[in-house]
C-alpha positions, -999 to +999 in steps of 0.1 A: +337+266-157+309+272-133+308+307-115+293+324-089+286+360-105+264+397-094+245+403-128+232+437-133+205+433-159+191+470-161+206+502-154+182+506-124+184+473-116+198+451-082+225+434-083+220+396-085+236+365-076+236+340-104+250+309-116+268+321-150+301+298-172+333+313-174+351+307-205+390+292-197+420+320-202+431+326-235+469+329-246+473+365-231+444+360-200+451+348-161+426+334-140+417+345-103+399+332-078+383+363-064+384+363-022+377+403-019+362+431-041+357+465-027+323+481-045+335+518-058+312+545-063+325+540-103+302+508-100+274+522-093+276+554-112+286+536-145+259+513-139+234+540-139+248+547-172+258+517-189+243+510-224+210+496-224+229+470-255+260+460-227+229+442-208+235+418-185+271+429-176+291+416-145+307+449-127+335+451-109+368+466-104+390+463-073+396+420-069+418+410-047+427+369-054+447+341-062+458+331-098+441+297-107+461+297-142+477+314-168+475+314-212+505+305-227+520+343-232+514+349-196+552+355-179+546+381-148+522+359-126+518+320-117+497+298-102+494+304-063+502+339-065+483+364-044+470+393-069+458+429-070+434+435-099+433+469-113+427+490-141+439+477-177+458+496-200+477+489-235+513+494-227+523+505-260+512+539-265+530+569-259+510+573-225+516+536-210+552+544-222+561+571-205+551+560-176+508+573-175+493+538-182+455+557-164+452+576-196+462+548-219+448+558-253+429+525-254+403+532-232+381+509-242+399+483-228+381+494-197+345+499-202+342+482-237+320+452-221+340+420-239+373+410-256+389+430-285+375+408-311+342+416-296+336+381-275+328+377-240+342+352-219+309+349-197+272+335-204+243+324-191+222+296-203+245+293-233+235+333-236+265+358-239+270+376-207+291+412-211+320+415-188+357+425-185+347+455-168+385+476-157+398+440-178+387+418-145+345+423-137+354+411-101+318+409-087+322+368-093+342+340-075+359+340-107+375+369-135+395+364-160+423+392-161+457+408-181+488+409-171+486+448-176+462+451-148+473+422-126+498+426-094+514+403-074+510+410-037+523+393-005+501+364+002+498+370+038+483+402+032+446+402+040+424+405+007+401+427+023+427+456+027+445+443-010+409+449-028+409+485-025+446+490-035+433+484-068+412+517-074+400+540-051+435+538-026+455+539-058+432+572-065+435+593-031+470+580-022+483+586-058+469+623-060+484+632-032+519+612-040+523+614-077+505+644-092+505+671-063+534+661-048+534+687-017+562+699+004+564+686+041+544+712+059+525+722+033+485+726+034+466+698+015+428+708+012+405+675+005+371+679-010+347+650-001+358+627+029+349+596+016+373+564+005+389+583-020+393+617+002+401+602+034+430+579+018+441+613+001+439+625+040+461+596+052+491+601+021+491+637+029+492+633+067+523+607+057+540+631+037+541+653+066+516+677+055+489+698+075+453+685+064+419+702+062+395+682+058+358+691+044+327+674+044+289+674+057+287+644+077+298+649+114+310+614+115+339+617+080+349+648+098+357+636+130+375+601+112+396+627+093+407+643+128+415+612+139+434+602+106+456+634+113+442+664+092+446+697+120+410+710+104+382+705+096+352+724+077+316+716+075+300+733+041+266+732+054+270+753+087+255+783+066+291+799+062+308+808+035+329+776+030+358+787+009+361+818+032+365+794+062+390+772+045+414+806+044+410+814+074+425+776+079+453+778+058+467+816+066+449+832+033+443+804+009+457+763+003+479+759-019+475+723-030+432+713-026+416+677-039+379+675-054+366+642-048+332+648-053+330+661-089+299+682-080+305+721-096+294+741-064+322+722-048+346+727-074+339+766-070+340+763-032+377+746-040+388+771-066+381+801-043+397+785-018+430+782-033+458+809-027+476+823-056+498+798-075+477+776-059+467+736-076+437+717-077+430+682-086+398+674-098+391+633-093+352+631-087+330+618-111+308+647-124+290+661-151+299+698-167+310+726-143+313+763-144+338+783-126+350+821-131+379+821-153+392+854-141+394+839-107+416+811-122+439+835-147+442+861-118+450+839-091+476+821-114+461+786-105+466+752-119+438+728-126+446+693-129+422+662-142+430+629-124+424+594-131+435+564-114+458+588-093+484+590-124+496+555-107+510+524-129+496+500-105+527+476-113+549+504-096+524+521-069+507+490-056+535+475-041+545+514-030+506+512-010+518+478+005+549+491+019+531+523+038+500+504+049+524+478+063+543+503+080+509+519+096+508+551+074+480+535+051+452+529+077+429+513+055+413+492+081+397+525+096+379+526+064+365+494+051+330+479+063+333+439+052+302+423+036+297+385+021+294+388-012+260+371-012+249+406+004+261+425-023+229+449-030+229+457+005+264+467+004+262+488-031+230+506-011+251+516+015+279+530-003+257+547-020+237+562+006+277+572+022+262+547+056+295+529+048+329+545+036+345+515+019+325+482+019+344+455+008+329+421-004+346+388+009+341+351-007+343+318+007 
């Protein structure tokens, strides 16, 4: 069938809006009309590095839609259904069975740029086009998608709030939720208030903890105030930003969220942990350094996070339930854009003009 699809040629390349064919589902494989798709900062960073041979790929990763149709195997979705699109795993491993499908030992299955068997369901021109990008590449009117990475979502839910679920909501509101887990009137410290580290801001704040929020731009701070963290901190006042995060939190936090994956951060957030304390790295970064005796003396715990530890089967609807009951603010984040505009909306996410742009179809 005929799509509508944002091809990224190069890795320093726009993205484009072209007329590519889209390959009907196989046995296993659902088909969604794509009516949101919130551009993550994963996008554009793993465009930046994609391999030169994955080129032209469709990107993609947070759809929000309805299923068209389904293969034959396909039993957990229909025709008509609203859908969430999120990240695929196996199911089958020792991870996806116990219950951590985000570090499913397949991960391939994410970022491998085609099918198993090495196809791809896209092409231009009769040329083969890479795609199932998080098992969706969303950045078209049309993806093909798993049941593994598919969830069903009310249908009078707008799309443009669904989208985000998928990813970077799942990420903040799952850190905070499944892997810190902090008592009621405990101090959450968020690195970064950006999509990710402002919905970590709202889960906290819903779990009835005290928030402090850091972050350079005047305008994320003052949203986090208003999203319910008691503090904030801005690291580029010429203070020492660690030292005025204790002073916050009575000597130290005890639970603190990276979100930007950049290492002077991740020191600022180490130093600024009491003893016993727990970080949770998330941000996309490259190597870091730290002092080790600062992380053996203090007793703390350092924690890797993908996805938010979430199975998005479970957590999704979870999401649902707390942004319906106004403890998920989402709208406060999300800047809408028609998909035809999609360059200008990757340029300002990743200039941080907009928090959360979200494209819409139709």
């Amino acid at each position: 069938m005929r799509i509508r699809a944002a091809l990224s040629e190069t890795a320093d390349g726009p993205f484009t809006v072209r007329d590519l064919d889209l390959d009907p589902p196989r046995a296993d494989e659902i088909l969604v009309r794509i009516t949101a798709a919130g551009i993550c900062h994963t996008d554009l960073s793993m465009r930046r590095t994609w391999p030169p041979t994955r080129f032209p790929m469709v990107f993609g990763h947070e759809g929000a839609g309805v299923v068209e149709a389904v293969g034959a195997d396909v039993t957990t979705v229909a025709p008509g259904d609203s859908v969430c699109l999120s990240y695929r795993s196996c199911g089958a491993c020792e991870q996806c069975a116990a219950g951590h499908p985000a570090y499913c030992r397949d991960s391939r299955l994410n970022t491998s740029g085609g099918r198993a068997d090495g196809s791809t369901a896209l092409s231009l021109d009769g040329a083969p086009v890479h795609g199932d990008f998080f098992g969706q590449s969303s950045f078209a009117t049309y993806a093909l998608a798993h049941e593994r990475n598919t969830v069903k979502v009310p249908s009078d839910l707008d799309p443009v709030i669904v989208a985000p679920l998928g990813c970077s909501v799942q990420t903040g509101a799952g850190t905070v939720l499944n892997v810190l887990e902090p008592e009621p009137g405990s101090t959450v410290t968020v690195f970064g208030a950006g999509g990710v580290g402002l919905t970590a801001v709202m889960a906290a704040v819903a779990s009835g903890c005290r928030v402090v929020a850091v972050d350079p731009v005047p305008a994320r701070r003052a949203l986090a105030e208003e999203l319910g963290a008691a503090a904030t901190v801005d690291p580029t006042d010429g203070s020492n930003t660690a030292a005025a995060v204790r002073r916050s939190t009575a000597g130290g936090s005890p639970y603190a969220i990276d979100t930007t994956g950049r290492p002077r951060v991740i020191t600022q957030a180490i130093e600024s942990l009491r003893r016993q304390g727990q970080l949770a790295l998330v941000g996309m970064g490259g190597k870091a350094e730290f002092d080790i005796m600062t992380v053996m003396a203090k007793g703390l715990r350092l924690r890797g996070v993908i996805e938010g530890d979430a199975d998005p089967a479970v957590f999704v609807p979870r999401l649902v339930e707390l942004y319906r009951a106004g403890r998920l603010p989402l709208d406060r984040l999300i800047t809408r854009f028609p998909f035809a505009a999609i360059e200008d909306a990757a340029q300002s996410a990743a200039s941080g003009k907009t928090i959360k742009p979200v494209l819409t179809f139709g």
